[in-house]
N, CA, C and O atoms as CSV, one atom per row, in Angstrom:
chain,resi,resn,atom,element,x,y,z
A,1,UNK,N,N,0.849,-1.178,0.000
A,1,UNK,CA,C,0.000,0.000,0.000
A,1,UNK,C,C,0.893,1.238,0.000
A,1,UNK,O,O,1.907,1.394,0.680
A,2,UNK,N,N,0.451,1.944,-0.717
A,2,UNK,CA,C,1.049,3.581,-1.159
A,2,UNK,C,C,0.557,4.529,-0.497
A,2,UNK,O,O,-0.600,4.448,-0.084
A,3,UNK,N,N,1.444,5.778,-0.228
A,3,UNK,CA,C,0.403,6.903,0.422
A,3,UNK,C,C,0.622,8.254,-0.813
A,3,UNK,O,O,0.769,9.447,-0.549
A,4,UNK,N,N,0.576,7.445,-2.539
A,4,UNK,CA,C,1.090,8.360,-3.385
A,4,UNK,C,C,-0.054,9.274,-3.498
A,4,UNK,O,O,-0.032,10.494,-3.331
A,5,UNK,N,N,-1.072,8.521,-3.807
A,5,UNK,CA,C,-2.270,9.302,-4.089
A,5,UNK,C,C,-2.813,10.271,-3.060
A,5,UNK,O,O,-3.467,11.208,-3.519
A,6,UNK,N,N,-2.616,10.192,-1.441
A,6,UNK,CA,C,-2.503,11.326,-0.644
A,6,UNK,C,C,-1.633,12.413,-1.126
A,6,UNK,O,O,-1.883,13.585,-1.406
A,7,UNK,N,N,-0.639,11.782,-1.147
A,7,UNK,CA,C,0.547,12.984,-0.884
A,7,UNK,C,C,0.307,14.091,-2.399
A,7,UNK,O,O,0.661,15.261,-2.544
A,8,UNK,N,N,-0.466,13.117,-3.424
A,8,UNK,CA,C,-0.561,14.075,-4.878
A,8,UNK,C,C,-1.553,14.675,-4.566
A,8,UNK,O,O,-1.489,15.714,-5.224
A,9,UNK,N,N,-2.895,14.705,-3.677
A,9,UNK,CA,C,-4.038,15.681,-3.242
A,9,UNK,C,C,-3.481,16.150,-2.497
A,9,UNK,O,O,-4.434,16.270,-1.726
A,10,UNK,N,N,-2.388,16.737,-1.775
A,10,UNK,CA,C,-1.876,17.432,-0.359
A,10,UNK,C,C,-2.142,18.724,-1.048
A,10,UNK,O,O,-1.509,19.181,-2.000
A,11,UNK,N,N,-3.614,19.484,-0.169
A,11,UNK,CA,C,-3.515,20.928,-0.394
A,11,UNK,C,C,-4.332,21.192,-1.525
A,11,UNK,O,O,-4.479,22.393,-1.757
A,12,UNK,N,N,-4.757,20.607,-2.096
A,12,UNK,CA,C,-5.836,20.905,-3.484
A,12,UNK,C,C,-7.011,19.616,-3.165
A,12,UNK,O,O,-6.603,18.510,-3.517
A,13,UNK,N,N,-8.126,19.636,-2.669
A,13,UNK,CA,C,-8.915,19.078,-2.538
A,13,UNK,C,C,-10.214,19.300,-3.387
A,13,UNK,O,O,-10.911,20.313,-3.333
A,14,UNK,N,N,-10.462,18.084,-4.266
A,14,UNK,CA,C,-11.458,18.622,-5.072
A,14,UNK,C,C,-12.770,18.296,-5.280
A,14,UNK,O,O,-12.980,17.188,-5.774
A,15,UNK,N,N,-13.813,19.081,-4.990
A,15,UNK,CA,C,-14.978,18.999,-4.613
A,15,UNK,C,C,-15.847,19.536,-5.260
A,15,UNK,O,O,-15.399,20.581,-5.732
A,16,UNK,N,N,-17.490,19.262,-5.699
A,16,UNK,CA,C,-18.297,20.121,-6.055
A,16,UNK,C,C,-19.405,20.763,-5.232
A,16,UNK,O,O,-20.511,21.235,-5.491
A,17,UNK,N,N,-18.589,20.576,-4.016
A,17,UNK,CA,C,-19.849,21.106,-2.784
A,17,UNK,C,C,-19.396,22.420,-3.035
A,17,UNK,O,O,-20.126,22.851,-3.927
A,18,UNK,N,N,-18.501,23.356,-2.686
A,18,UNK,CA,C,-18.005,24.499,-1.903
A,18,UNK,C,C,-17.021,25.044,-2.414
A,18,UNK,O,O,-16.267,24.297,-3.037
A,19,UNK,N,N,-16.716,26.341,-2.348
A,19,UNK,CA,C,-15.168,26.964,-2.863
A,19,UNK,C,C,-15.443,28.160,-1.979
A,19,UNK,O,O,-16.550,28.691,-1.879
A,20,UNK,N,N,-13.960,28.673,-1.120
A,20,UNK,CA,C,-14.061,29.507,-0.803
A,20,UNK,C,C,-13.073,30.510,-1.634
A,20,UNK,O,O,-11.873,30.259,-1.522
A,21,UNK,N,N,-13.362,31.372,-2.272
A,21,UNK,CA,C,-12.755,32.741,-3.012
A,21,UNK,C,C,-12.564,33.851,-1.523
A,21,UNK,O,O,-13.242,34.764,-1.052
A,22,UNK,N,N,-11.567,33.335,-1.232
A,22,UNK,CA,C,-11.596,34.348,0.020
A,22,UNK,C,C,-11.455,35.984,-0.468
A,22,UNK,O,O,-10.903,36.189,-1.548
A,23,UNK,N,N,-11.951,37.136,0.322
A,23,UNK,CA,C,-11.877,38.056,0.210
A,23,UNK,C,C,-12.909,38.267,-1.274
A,23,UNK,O,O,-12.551,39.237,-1.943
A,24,UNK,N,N,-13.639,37.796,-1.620
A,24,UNK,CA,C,-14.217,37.773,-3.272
A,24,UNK,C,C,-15.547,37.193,-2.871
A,24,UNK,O,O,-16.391,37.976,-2.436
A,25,UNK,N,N,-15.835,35.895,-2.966
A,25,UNK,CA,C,-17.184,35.179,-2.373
A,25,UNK,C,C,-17.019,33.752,-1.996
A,25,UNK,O,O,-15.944,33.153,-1.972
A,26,UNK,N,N,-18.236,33.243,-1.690
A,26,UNK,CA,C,-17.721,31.896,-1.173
A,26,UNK,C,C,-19.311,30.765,-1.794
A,26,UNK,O,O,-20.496,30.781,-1.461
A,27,UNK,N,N,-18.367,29.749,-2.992
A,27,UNK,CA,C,-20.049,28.984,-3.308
A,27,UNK,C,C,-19.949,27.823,-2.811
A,27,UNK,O,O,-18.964,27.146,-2.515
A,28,UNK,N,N,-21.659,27.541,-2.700
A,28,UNK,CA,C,-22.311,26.238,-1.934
A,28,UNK,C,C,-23.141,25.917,-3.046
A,28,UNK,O,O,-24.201,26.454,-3.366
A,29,UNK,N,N,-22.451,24.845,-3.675
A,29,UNK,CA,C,-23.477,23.825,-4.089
A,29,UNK,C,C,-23.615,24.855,-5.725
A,29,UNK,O,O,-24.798,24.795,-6.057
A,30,UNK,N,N,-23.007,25.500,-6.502
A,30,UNK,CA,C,-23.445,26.480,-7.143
A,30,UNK,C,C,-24.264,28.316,-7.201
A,30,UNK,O,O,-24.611,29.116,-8.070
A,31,UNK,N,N,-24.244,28.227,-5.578
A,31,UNK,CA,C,-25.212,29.006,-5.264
A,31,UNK,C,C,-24.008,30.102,-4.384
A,31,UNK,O,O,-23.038,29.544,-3.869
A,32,UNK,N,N,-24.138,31.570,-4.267
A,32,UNK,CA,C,-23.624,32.275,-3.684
A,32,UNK,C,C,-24.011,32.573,-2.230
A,32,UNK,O,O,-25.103,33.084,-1.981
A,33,UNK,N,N,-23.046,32.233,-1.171
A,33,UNK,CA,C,-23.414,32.069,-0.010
A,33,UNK,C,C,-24.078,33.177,0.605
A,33,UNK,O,O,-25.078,33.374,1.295
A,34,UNK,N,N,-23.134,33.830,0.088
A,34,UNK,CA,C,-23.671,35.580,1.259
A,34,UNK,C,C,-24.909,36.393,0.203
A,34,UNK,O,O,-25.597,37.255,0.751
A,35,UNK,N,N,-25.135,36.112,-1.175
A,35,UNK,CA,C,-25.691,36.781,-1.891
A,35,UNK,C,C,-27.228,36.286,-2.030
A,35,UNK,O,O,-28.297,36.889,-1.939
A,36,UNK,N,N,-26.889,34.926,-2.290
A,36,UNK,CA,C,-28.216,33.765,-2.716
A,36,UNK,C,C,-28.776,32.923,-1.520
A,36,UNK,O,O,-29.756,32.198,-1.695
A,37,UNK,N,N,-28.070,33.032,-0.145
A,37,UNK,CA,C,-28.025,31.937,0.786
A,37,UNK,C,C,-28.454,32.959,2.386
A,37,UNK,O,O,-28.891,32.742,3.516
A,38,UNK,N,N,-28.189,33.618,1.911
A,38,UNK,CA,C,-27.932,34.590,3.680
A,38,UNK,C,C,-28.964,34.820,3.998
A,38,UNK,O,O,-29.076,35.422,5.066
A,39,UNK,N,N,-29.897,34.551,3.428
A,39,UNK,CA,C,-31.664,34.947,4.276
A,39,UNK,C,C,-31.691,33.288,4.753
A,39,UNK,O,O,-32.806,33.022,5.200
A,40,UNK,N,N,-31.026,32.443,4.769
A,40,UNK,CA,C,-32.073,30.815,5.041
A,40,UNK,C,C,-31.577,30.904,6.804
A,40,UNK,O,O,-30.534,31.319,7.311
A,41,UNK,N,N,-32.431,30.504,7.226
A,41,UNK,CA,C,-31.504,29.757,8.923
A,41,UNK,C,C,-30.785,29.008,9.050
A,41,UNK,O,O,-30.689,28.194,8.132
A,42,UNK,N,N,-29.702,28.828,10.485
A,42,UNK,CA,C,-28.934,27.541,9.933
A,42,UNK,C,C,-29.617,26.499,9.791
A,42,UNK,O,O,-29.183,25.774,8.896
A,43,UNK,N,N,-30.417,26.166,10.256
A,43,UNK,CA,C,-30.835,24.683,9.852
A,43,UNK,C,C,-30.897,24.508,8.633
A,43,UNK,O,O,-30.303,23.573,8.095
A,44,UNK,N,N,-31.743,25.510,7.868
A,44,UNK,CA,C,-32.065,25.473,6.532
A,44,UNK,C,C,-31.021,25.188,5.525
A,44,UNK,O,O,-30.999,24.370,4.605
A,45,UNK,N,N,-29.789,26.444,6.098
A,45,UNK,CA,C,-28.805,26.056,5.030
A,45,UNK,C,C,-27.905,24.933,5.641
A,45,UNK,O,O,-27.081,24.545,4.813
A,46,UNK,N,N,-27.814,24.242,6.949
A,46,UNK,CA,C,-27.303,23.108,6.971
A,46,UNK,C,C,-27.711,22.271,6.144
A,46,UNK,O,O,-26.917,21.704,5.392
A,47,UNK,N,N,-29.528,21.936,6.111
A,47,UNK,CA,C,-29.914,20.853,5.171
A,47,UNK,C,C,-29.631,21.094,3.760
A,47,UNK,O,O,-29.835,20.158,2.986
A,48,UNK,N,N,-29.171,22.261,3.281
A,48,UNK,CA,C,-29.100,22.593,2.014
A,48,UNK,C,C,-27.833,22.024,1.799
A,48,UNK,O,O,-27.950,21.065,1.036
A,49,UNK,N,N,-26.610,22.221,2.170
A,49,UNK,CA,C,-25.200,21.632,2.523
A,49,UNK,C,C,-25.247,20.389,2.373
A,49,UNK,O,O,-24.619,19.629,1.636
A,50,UNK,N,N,-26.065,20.224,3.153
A,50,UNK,CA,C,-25.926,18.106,3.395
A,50,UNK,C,C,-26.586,17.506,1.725
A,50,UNK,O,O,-25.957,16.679,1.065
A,51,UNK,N,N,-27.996,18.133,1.231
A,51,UNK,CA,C,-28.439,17.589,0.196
A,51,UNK,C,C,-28.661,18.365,-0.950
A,51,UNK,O,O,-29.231,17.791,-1.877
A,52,UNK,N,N,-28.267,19.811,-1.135
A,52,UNK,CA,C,-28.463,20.337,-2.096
A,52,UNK,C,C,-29.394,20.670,-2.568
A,52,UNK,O,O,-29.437,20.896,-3.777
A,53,UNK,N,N,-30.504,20.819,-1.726
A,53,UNK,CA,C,-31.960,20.966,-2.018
A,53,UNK,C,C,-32.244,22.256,-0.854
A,53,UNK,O,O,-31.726,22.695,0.173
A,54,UNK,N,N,-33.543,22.563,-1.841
A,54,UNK,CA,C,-34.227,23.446,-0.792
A,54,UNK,C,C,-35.240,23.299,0.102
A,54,UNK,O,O,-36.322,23.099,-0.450
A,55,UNK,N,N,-35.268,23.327,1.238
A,55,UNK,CA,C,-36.820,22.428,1.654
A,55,UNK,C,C,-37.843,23.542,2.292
A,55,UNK,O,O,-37.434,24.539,2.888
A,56,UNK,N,N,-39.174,23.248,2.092
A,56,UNK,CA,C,-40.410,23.563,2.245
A,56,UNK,C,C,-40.579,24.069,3.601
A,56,UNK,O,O,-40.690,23.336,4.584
A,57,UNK,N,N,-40.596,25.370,3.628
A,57,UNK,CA,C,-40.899,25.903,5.118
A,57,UNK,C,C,-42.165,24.720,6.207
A,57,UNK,O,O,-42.152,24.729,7.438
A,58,UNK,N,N,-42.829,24.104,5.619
A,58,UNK,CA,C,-43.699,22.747,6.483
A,58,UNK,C,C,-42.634,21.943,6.735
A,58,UNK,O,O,-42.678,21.462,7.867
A,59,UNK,N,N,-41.270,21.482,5.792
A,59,UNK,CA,C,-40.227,20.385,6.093
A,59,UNK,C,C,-39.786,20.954,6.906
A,59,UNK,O,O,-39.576,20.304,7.930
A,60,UNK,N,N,-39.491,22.101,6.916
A,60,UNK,CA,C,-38.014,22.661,7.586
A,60,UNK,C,C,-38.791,22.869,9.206
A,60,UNK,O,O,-37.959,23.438,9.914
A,61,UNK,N,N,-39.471,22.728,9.625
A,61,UNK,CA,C,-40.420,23.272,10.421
A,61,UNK,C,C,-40.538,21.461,11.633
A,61,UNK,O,O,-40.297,21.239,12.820
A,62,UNK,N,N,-40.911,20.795,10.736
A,62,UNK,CA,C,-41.094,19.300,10.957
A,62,UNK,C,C,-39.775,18.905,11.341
A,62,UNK,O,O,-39.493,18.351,12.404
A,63,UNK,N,N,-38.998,19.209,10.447
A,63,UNK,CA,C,-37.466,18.623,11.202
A,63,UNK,C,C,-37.029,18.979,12.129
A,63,UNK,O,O,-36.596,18.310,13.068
A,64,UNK,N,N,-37.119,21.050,11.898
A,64,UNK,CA,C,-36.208,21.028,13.251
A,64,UNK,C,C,-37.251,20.897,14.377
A,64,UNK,O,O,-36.631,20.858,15.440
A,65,UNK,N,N,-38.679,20.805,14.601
A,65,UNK,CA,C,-39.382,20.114,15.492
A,65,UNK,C,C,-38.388,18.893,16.331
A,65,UNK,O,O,-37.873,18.867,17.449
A,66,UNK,N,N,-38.423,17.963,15.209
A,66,UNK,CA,C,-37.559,16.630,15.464
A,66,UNK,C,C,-36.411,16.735,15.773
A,66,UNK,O,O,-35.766,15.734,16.087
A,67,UNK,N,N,-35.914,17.861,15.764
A,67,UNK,CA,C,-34.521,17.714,16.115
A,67,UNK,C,C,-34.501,18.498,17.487
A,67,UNK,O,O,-33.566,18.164,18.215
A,68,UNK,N,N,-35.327,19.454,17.980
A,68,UNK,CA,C,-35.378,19.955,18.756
A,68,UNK,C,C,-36.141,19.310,20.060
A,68,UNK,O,O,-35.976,19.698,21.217
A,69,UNK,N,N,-36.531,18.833,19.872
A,69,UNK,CA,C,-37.713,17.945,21.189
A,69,UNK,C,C,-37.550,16.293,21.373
A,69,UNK,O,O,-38.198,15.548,22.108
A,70,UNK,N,N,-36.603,16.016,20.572
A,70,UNK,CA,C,-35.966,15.178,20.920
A,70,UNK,C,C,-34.450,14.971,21.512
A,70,UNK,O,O,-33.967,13.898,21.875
A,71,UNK,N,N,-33.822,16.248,21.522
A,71,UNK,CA,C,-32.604,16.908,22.024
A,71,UNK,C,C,-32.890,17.180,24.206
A,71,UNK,O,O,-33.002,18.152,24.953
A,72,UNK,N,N,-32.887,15.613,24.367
A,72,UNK,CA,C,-33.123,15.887,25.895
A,72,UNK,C,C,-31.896,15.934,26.574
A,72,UNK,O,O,-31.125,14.975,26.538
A,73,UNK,N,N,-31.578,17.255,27.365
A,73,UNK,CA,C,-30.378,17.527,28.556
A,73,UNK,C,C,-30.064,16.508,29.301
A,73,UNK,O,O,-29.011,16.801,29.867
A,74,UNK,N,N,-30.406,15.476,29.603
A,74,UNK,CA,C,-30.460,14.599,30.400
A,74,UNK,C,C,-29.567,13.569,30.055
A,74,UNK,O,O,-29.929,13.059,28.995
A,75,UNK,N,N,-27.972,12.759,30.771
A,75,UNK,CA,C,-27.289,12.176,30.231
A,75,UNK,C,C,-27.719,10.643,31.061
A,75,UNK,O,O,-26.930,9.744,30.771
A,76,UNK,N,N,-28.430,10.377,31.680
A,76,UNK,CA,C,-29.174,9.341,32.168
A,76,UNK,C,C,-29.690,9.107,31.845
A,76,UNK,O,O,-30.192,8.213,32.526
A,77,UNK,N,N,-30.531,9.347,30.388
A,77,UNK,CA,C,-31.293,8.384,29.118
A,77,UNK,C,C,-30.457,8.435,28.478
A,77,UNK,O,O,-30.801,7.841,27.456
A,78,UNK,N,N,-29.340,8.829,28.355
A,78,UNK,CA,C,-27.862,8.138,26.701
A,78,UNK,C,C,-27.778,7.305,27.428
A,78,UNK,O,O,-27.731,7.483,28.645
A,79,UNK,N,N,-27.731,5.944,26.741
A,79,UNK,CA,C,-26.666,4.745,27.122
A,79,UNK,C,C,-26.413,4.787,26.181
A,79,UNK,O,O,-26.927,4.312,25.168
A,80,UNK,N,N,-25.033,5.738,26.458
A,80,UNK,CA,C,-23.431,5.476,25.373
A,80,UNK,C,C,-22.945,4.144,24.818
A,80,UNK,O,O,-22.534,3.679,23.755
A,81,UNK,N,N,-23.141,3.850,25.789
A,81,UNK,CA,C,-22.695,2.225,25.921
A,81,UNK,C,C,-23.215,1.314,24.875
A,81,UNK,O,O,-22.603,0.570,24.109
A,82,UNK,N,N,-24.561,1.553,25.024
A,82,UNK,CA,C,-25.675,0.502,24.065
A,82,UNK,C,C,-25.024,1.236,22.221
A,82,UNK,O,O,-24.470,0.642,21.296
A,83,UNK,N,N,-25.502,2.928,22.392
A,83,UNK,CA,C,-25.126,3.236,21.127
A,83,UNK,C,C,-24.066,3.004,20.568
A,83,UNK,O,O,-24.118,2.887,19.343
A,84,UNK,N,N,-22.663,2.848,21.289
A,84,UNK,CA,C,-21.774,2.290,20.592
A,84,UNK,C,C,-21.646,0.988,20.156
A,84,UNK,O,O,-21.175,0.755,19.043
A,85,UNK,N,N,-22.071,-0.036,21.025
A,85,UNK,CA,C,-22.166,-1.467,20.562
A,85,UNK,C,C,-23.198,-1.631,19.538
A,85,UNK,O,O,-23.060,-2.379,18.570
A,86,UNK,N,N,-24.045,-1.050,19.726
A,86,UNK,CA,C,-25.276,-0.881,18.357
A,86,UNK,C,C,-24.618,-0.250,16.885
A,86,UNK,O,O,-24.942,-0.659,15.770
A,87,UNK,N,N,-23.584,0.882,17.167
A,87,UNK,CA,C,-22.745,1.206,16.114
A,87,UNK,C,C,-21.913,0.068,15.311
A,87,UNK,O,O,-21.922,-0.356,14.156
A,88,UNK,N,N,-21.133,-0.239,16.593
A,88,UNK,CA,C,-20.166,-1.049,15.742
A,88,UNK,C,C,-20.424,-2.304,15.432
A,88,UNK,O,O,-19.621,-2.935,14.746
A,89,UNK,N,N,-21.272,-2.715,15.764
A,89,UNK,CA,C,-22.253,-4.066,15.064
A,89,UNK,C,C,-23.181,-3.509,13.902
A,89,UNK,O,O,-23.806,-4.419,13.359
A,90,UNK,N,N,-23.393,-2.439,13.460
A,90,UNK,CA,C,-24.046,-1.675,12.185
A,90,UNK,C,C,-25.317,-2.169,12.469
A,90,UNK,O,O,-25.807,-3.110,11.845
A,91,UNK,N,N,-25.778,-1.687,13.217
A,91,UNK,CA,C,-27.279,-1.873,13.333
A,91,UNK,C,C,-28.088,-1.072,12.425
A,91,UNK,O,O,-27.467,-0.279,11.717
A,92,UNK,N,N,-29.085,-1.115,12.335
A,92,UNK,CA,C,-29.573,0.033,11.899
A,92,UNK,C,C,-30.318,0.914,12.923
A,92,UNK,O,O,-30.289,0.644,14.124
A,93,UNK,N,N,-30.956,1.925,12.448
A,93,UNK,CA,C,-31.273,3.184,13.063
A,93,UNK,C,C,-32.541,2.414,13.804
A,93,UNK,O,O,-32.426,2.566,15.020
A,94,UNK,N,N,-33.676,1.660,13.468
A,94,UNK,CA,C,-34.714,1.493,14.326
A,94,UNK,C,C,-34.394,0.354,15.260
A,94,UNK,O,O,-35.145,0.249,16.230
A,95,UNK,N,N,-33.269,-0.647,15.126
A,95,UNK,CA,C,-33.087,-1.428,15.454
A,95,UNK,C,C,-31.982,-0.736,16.801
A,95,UNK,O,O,-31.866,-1.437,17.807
A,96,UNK,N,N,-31.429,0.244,16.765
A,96,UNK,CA,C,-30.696,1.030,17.660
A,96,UNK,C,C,-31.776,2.098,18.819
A,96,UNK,O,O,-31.658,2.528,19.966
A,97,UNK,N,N,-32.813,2.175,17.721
A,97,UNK,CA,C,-34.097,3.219,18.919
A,97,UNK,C,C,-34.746,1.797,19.952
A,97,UNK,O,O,-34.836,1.645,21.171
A,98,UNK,N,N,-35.230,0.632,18.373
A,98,UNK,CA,C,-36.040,0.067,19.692
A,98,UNK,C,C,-34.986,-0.901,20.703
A,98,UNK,O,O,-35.496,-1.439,21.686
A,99,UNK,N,N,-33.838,-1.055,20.486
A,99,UNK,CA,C,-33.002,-1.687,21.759
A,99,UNK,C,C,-32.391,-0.367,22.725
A,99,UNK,O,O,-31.392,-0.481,23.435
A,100,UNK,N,N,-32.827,0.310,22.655
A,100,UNK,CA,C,-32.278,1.049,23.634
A,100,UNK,C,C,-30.836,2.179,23.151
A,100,UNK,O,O,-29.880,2.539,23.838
A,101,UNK,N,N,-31.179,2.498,21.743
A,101,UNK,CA,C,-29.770,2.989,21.454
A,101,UNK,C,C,-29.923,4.592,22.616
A,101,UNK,O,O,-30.568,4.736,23.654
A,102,UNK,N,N,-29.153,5.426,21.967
A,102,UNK,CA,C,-28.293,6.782,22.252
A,102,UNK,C,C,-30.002,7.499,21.952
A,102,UNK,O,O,-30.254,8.021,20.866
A,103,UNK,N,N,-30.716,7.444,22.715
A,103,UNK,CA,C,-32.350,8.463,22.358
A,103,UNK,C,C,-31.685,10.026,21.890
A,103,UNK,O,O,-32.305,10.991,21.442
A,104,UNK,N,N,-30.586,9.929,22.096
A,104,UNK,CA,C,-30.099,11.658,21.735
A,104,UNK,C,C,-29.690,11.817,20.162
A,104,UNK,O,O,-29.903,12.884,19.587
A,105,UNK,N,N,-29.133,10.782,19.537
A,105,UNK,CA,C,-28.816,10.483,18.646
A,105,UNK,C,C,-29.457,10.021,17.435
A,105,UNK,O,O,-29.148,10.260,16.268
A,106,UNK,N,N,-30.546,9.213,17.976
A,106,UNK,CA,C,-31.361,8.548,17.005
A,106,UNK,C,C,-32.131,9.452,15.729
A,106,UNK,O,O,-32.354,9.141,14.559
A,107,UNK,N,N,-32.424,10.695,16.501
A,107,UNK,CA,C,-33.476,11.262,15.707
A,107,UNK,C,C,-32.214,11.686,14.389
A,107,UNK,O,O,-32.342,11.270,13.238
A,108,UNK,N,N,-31.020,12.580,14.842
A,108,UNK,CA,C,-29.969,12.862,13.588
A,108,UNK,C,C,-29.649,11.724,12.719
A,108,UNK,O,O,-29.200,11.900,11.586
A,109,UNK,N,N,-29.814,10.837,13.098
A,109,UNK,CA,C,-29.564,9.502,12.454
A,109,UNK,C,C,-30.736,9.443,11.382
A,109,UNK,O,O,-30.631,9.142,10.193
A,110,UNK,N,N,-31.766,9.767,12.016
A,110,UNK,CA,C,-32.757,9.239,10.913
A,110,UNK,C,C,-33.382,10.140,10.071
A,110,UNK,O,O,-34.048,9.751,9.112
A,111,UNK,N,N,-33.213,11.434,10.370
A,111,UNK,CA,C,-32.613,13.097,9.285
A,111,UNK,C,C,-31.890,12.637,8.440
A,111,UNK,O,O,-32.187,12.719,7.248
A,112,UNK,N,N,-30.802,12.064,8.861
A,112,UNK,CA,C,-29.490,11.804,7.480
A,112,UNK,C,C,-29.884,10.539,6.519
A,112,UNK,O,O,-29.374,10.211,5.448
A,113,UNK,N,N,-31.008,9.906,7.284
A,113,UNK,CA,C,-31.447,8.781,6.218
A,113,UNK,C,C,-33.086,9.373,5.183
A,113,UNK,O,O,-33.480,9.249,4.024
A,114,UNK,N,N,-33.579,10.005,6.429
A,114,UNK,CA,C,-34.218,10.445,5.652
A,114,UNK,C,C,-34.717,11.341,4.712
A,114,UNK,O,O,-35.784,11.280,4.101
A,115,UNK,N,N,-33.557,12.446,4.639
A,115,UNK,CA,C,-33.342,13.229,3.113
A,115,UNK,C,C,-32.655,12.944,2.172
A,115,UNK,O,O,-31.940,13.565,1.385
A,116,UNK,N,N,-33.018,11.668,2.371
A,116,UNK,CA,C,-31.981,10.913,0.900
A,116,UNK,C,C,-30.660,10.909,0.935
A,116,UNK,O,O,-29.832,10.869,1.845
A,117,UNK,N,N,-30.583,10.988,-0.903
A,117,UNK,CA,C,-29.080,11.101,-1.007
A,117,UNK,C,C,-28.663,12.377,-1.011
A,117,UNK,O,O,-29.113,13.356,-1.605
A,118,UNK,N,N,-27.730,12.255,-0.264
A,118,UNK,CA,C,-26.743,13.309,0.174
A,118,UNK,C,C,-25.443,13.854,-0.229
A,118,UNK,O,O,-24.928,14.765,0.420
């Protein structure tokens, strides 16, 4: 095994998510961040980041619902423990809620499955 193909990307990483033109502008996804992007919330333009889409003030509304009221302070319902062994055995996401995974975790888990491809 080689580490040629690292060492030939060292410093030029190439992507079609993002470019930052520092001091000039900065694009997401084709779209101008500060020009085309600066009215969304973060959530909004997080989900935009992750899938390149725009979503429906009812979606965006529904999610961060879900992401917000399921975000409990309380570290005596994580069992870390369970969510990691549920991780590294690749469980899946319902199979990690109904055994008892990471309740803090579950819901981001199932955001990232459920806006598709990403």
């Amino acid at each position: 095994m080689s580490n040629k193909a690292l060492l030939a990307s060292e410093g030029h990483l190439v992507t079609n998510v993002g470019k930052a033109f520092l001091s000039e502008r900065v694009v997401m996804r084709g779209r101008d961040l500060h020009r085309d992007l600066g009215n969304m919330s973060w959530f909004a333009l997080h989900l935009y980041g992750i899938t390149g889409r725009d979503f429906t003030d009812n979606e965006l509304k529904l999610l961060n619902y879900l992401w917000v009221s399921t975000s409990y302070p309380d570290p005596s319902i994580w069992p870390n423990n369970t969510a990691a062994l549920a991780g590294s055995a690749r469980a899946t996401i319902i199979g990690r809620y109904c055994g008892g995974g990471n309740k803090n975790e579950w819901p981001r888990l199932w955001l990232w499955s459920a806006i598709g491809e990403y």
